[in-house]
N, C-alpha and C positions, 0 to 999 in steps of 0.2 A: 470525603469518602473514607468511610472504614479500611482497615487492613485488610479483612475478611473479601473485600470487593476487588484490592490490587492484583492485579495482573500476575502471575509466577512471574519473579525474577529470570531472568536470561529468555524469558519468552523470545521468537525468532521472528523478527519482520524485514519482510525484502522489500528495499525498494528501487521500483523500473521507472528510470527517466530519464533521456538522453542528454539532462543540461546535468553537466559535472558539477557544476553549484549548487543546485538543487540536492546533486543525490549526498556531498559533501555535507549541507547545512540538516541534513535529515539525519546522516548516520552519526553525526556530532551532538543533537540533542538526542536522540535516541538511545545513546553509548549511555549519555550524562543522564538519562532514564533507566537505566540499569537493564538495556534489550542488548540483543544479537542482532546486529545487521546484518546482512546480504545485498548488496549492491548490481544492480544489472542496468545497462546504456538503451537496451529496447526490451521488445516484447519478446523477440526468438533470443535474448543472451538468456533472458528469465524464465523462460521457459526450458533453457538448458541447465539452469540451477534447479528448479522446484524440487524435482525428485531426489537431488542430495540434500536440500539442504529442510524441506519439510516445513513452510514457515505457518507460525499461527496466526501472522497477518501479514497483507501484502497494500503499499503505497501503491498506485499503478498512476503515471502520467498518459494524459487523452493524445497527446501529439507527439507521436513518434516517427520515426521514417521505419521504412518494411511493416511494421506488422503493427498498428496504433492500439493504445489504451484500453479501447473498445475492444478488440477482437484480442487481445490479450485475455481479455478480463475472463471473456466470454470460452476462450480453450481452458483458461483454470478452471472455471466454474463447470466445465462438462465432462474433467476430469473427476471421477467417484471421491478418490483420496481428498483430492482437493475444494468439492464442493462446498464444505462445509466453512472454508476460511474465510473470514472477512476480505474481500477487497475496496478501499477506498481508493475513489478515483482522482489523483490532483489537477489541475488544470490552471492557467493563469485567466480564466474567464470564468464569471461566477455567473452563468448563462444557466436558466429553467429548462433549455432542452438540454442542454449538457448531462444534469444531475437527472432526467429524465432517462435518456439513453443510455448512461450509465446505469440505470437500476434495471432496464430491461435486458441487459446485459448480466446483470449479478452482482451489483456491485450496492455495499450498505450502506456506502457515505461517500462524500464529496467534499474535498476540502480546497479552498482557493489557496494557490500561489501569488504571492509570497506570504509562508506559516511564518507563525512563532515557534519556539519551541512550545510555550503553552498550548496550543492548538494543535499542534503534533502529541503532543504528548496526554494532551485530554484525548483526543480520539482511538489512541491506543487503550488508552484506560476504560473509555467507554464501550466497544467494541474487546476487550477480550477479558472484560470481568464477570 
């Protein structure tokens, strides 16, 4: 991938998932990809952030307690400001209804847990170049 295709540097990406591993092993490759993190445990903590922190992509995990992945996905995307932002959905099941219902939702990609950073860090690059 060209320069000209890289992402702006400090680009912002939040990611929602209620396993502290998960959101740790994301903002660790992420940081070492030259982004902005924004860390949220569910769907209502990240939707208490979106409007400060403005991200131009958001991780979202499918199994949350209160408000899941899905219906996360689905208040970002019906928000104007925010429709426009890539949501990639994580899941620890690489199921065809999953990435199904996630797209009916809003969401551009589907990525299985547990990532690499390579795989973290490609789908950043693929989605905000």
């Amino acid at each position: 991938m060209s320069d000209a295709q890289a992402p702006s540097p400090g680009a912002k990406v939040l990611v929602i998932d209620d396993s502290n591993t998960i959101r740790r092993s994301a903002e660790i490759f992420l940081k070492q990809g030259g982004f902005t993190v924004l860390l949220a445990e569910d769907g209502f903590d990240a939707l208490a952030k979106l409007g400060d922190f403005k991200p131009d992509l958001v991780f979202c995990d499918i199994l949350m307690p209160r408000l899941d992945g899905y219906q996360a996905c689905a208040i970002i995307k019906r928000n104007p400001e925010f429709a426009n932002v890539p949501v990639i959905m994580l899941s620890s099941k690489d199921g065809l209804f999953d990435k199904a219902r996630g797209r009916m939702v809003g969401s551009q990609d589907y990525l299985t847990k547990p990532f690499t950073k390579d795989q973290l860090l490609q789908a950043v690059r693929q989605h905000l170049s």
